[in-house]
Steps between C-alpha positions, in 0.01 A plus 500: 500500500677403836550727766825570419503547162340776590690654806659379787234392756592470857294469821562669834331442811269824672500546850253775633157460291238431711217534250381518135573884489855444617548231218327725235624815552898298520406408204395813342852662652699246323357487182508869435896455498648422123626179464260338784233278444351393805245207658421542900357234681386593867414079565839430411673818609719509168509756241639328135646765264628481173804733446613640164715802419709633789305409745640290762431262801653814739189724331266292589597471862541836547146617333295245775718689750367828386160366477518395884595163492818226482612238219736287500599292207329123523784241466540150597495613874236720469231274647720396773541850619159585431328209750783612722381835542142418448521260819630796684285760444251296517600373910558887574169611307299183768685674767373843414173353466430321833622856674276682304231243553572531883476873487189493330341271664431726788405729318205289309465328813298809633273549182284173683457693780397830353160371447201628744490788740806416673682491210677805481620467844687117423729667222841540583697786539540728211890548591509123543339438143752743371794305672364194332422594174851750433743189466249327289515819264767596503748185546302237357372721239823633418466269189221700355637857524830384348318308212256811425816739506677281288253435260442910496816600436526283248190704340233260570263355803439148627334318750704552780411904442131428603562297786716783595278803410218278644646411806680824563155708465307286754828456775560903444152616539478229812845658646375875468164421692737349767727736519263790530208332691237544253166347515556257155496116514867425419606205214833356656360126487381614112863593425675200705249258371565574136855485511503202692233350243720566229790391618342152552372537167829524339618191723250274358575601181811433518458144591294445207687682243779300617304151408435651124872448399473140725541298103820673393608478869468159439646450212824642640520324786546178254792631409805194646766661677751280458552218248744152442783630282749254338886619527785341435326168552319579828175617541469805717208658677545910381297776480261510152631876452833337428380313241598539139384389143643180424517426872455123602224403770322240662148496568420225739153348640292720620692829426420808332720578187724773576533674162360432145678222324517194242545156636724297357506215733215338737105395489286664667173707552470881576198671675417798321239649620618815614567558093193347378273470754454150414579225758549254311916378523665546126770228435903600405751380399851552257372809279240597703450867642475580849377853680619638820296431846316226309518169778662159379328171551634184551805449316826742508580726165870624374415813361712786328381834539346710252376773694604686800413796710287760321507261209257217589168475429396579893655780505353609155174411657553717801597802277207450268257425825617854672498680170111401465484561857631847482303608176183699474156381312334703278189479716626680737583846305178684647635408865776664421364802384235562800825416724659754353253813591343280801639692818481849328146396440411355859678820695282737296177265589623559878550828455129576392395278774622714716389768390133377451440355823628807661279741273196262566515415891734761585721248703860482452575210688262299277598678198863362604381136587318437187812659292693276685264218368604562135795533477556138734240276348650632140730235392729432171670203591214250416511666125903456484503109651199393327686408144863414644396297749274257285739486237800402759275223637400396107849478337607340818211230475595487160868440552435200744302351263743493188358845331720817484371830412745780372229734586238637636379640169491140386306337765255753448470466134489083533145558651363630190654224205245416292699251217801296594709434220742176595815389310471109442898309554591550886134695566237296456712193400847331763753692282705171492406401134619085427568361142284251470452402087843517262418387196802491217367382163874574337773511769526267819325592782840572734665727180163688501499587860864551540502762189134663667718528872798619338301788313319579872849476717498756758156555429256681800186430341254219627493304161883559386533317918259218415691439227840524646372247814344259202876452369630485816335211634559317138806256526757593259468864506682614769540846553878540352345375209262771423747743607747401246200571242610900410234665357586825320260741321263448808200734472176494740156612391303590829135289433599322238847278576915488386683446191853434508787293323694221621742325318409622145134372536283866536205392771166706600323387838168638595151463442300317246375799320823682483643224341223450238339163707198613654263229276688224595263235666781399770519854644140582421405172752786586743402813517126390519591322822656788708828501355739750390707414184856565393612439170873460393592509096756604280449645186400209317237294739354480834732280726294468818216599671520568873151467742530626810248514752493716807215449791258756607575578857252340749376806581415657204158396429363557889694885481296578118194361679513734759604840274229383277229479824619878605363602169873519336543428133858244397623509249824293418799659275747297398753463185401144443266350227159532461420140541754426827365843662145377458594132652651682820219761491258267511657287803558820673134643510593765236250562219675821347922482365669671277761271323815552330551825658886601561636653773569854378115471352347393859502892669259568155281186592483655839442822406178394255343328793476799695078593518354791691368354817823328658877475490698267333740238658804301319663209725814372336823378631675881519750435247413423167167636528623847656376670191150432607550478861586897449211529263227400722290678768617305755842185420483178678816307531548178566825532653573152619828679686553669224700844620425652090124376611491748784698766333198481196148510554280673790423201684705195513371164611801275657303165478398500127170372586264672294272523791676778641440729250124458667609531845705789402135655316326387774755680794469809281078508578528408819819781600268733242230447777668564800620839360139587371393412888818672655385799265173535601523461903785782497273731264194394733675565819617841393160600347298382771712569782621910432135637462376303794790714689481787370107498582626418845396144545807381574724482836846569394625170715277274228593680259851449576384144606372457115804654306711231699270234380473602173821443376511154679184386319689596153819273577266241685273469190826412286590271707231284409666431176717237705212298453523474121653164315559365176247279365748178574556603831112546578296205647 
């Protein structure tokens, strides 16, 4: 079921969450409202909810207000405004930093000279450490306590609470001692240092969140701005938003195509890699489709347009790239729920910190400093970025290379396929079936094929169009011809062909054993030799028998070869004979088919190969095999450009190359991975790193130092996913 068949789904953008408690708690709030069904992403900062009943877009907003943060609806601007603002608090958060780093300095500065029996005589001035340190609390830091408040008063507690608490505990206990003269080491570089830490923290993980949406980035930046518009007569440079369907445009050498269109006049060749991922040019010309931001080659193209604004295949790819983008994994569930209770959790392990050391040594400053410990070096925003950010990176890589994902659920579930079950015409085969045997033992060959094209007229289905190109090219049947042919009475059989009467003489096309010829020896050797077979008759004898032959795809038999050496089983489904399906099996790699098999039948061929140790997988072309597509664990379609394709399985492969259904298995284990690693250092960090503060071997400054780093190394570790390719692009 799509997403809005079952409720309006819209997507706002979150400003204010600064870890995985913020994002889990938000989406706790929201989905305790009726009518809200809500998805937060702290990677992408975007919350996707599905609305049904009264609720309403104003709701929404007004809930994340009340929870202690901002949304704004996302919109074709959205990004814009987003970078926008990103860029600027991103200058003004540098700024903050190098002050607090030259405030601090000073202060850390005298910790090298504290050392030996001087020591205590080089540090500086306790009124001089508070002057220092007080701006870097309390301006710099302002950050934190508004965060933690906002996060509290929206009934929950977040990172910025413990750097807060944290910091405020070791620059209050530091202030008193100063203010009163007592005889306690004071923690004013502790305090400054953490802050400062963390504040560089957050700018470096900034910069590398912002490389994890880099692909989609990309892929809007292809977007033309303007394109060559023909109007009355003259051809006009205007903006592409202007455009409309039906629009005329030129493409010259070395463009990019503005919108999506059909040429109707020109030779050429069109780079498409940035749909396919393949670099290889494809030739066009009159008939031929062509796709937004793809570049033109040598010659120039008269195109009319097909497709414009939100309604070409880029900009379906950009939706369906930040949907995955913005959707949540299965795997990462049990972050979510530690997120959830983390903070209440860490302030109580503070607490009893404090209260232990006290008990035991009897010393409050170090009862303070080691309290102080906990609550910095404890850290949820490693748990929140460790699933987001790999799976922004994935679907991106994924995207560039020709392979969308609608979502994260998917790519997750792609890892574990176990039998890929593959439609045969347009999957494992061109698509582009050619007649290439007519035999008519009672009837001329021309009367044969014009009665066979005028029974298939307006026909979408790849043997009706072999058949319809076959009488086209034949001299003498032109196509007003076969149009004056009425047929009335027209009835189609899905699997099994059309019957239909024109001009008195009641005719049945289909195949052989629908029309009682399955034993003849001249479709029993056709088929023998690869060939599919059409029969035409009327109800007295068999008038002609059609061959026609479509080639397996060039890449069919390397792609089974490598599902076959990952230990997946193949097996080939296809409404065909038994004897063609076992010619094309054979040349594929294939040693299990099912034959004969029509489409409403192929979801319960899917659903019998199902076994108990792995998922099952159907790849089809999204359209006539959507029955099975919906059927199976995870749907493949070979989408070829195909918007329906998108729109109808889980992961939709541009280039119909077979291969990519590999790459896209293959991208699932190796995103899989990264999470699993991700995963483990933020569980490792957090399980190491609170009891060694809490037993009080840990400085507060490396413990801020480490909570910095921590989140980094997530985001970093994702990053390496840039490095994957498809197999054809690897050397």
């Amino acid at each position: 079921m799509s997403e809005v068949a079952a409720g309006r789904v819209v997507e706002f953008a979150i400003g204010g969450m600064t870890c995985a408690a913020c994002s889990a708690r938000l989406e706790k709030v929201l989905n305790r409202h009726p009518g809200m069904q809500a998805n937060v992403n702290l990677a992408a900062e975007r919350a996707r909810v599905r609305l049904s009943g009264s609720a309403d877009e104003a709701m929404v907003i007004a809930a994340v207000a009340k929870a202690g943060f901002g949304a704004t609806r996302v919109d074709g601007q959205t990004r814009t405004r987003e970078k926008a603002e990103k860029l600027r608090v991103y200058r003004r958060d540098l700024r903050r930093f190098w002050i607090a780093a030259a405030l601090t300095l000073p202060l850390l500065g005298q910790m090298l000279f504290m050392f030996g029996e001087a020591g205590a005589h080089r540090e500086l001035p306790r009124w001089l450490q508070l002057l220092l340190a007080t701006p870097v609390q309390f301006w710099i830091g302002w950050r934190f306590y508004d965060g933690g408040w906002k996060s509290l008063r929206g009934g929950g507690a977040n990172m910025d609470l413990l750097v807060a608490l944290g910091t405020s505990m070791a620059w209050g206990f530091s202030a008193v001692v100063t203010v009163f003269g007592l005889d306690q080491h004071v923690y004013f570089e502790g305090a400054a240092a953490v802050i400062t830490l963390v504040l560089m923290g957050k700018l470096l993980e900034a910069g590398a969140r912002a490389k994890t949406s880099e692909a989609i980035e990309a892929l809007i930046r292809l977007q033309p701005k303007t394109a060559r518009v023909e109007r009355d007569g003259q051809w006009l440079e205007v903006p592409v938003d202007v455009l409309m369907p039906g629009d005329v445009f030129m493409v010259r050498a070395g463009e990019s195509v503005p919108v999506d269109g059909e040429v109707f006049d020109g030779d050429s060749s069109v780079n498409e890699a940035m749909l396919t991922g393949e670099s290889m040019p494809v030739g066009k010309r009159a008939g031929d489709k062509v796709f937004a931001a793809t570049r033109n080659g040598h010659g120039a193209l008269r195109c009319r347009a097909t497709g414009v604004g939100e309604q070409t295949l880029l900009a379906g790819i950009i939706r369906l790239v930040g949907a995955a983008q913005g959707s949540k994994a299965p795997v990462q569930r049990l972050a979510d729920r530690i997120s959830a209770v983390f903070v209440p959790v860490v302030c109580a392990i503070a607490l009893l910190t404090f209260a232990g050391w006290w008990f035991y040594s009897g010393q409050l400053a170090e009862a303070v400093i080691n309290a102080v410990a906990v609550l910095v070096i404890a850290c949820p925003c490693a748990l929140g970025l460790a699933t987001p950010t790999a799976i922004m990176v994935g679907t991106g890589q994924g995207a560039r290379a020709g392979i969308l994902v609608r979502n994260a659920e998917a790519l997750e579930r792609a890892e574990r396929i176990r039998v890929v079950a593959v439609d045969k015409t347009g999957t494992l085969t061109e698509g582009q079936p050619q007649v290439t045997d007519l035999m008519a033992p009672g009837i001329a060959e021309e009367a044969a094929l014009s009665l066979a094209a005028a029974l298939e007229q307006g026909s979408e289905h790849p043997l009706g169009r072999a058949i319809l190109a076959a009488a086209a090219a034949r001299e003498g049947l032109s196509r007003a011809a076969l149009h004056d042919q009425k047929v009335i009475d027209f009835v189609a059989l899905a699997g099994r062909g059309v019957s239909g009467e024109i001009a008195g003489r009641k005719l049945r096309l289909g195949a052989a054993d629908w029309l009682g010829a399955a034993a003849d020896e001249r479709i029993l050797a056709l088929q023998a030799a690869g060939k599919t077979v059409v029969v035409l008759s009327d109800e007295e004898q068999l008038l002609a028998i059609i061959g026609i032959a479509d080639a397996l795809r060039p890449t069919s038999q390397q792609a089974v070869q490598r599902l076959r050496a990952r230990g997946i089983r193949v097996v080939m489904l296809t409404g065909d004979n038994a004897a063609t399906a076992a010619a094309i099996a054979a040349e594929a790699g294939i040693d299990e088919f099912r034959a004969g098999v029509l489409p409403g039948d192929k979801a319960l061929a899917v659903a019998e190969l199902r076994t108990a140790d792995g998922l099952v997988a159907m790849v089809g072309d999204g359209i006539n095999d959507a029955p099975a597509l919906a059927a199976a664990d995870v749907s493949f379609a070979l989408g070829a450009g195909s918007d329906a394709a998108i729109e109808a399985a889980d992961l939709t492969l541009i280039g119909s190359d077979l291969n990519g259904v590999v790459d896209a298995i293959d991208l699932s284990h190796v995103t899989l991975n990264k999470i699993r690693q991700n995963l483990f250092f933020a569980f490792i960090y957090n399980v190491a790193g609170i009891p060694l503060a809490a037993f009080g071997m840990l400085n507060p400054v490396f413990a801020g130092a480490a909570m910095a780093m921590s989140s980094l190394s997530v985001v970093s570790n994702s990053l390496l996913l840039k490095r994957w390719r498809p197999f054809m692009q690897r050397e």
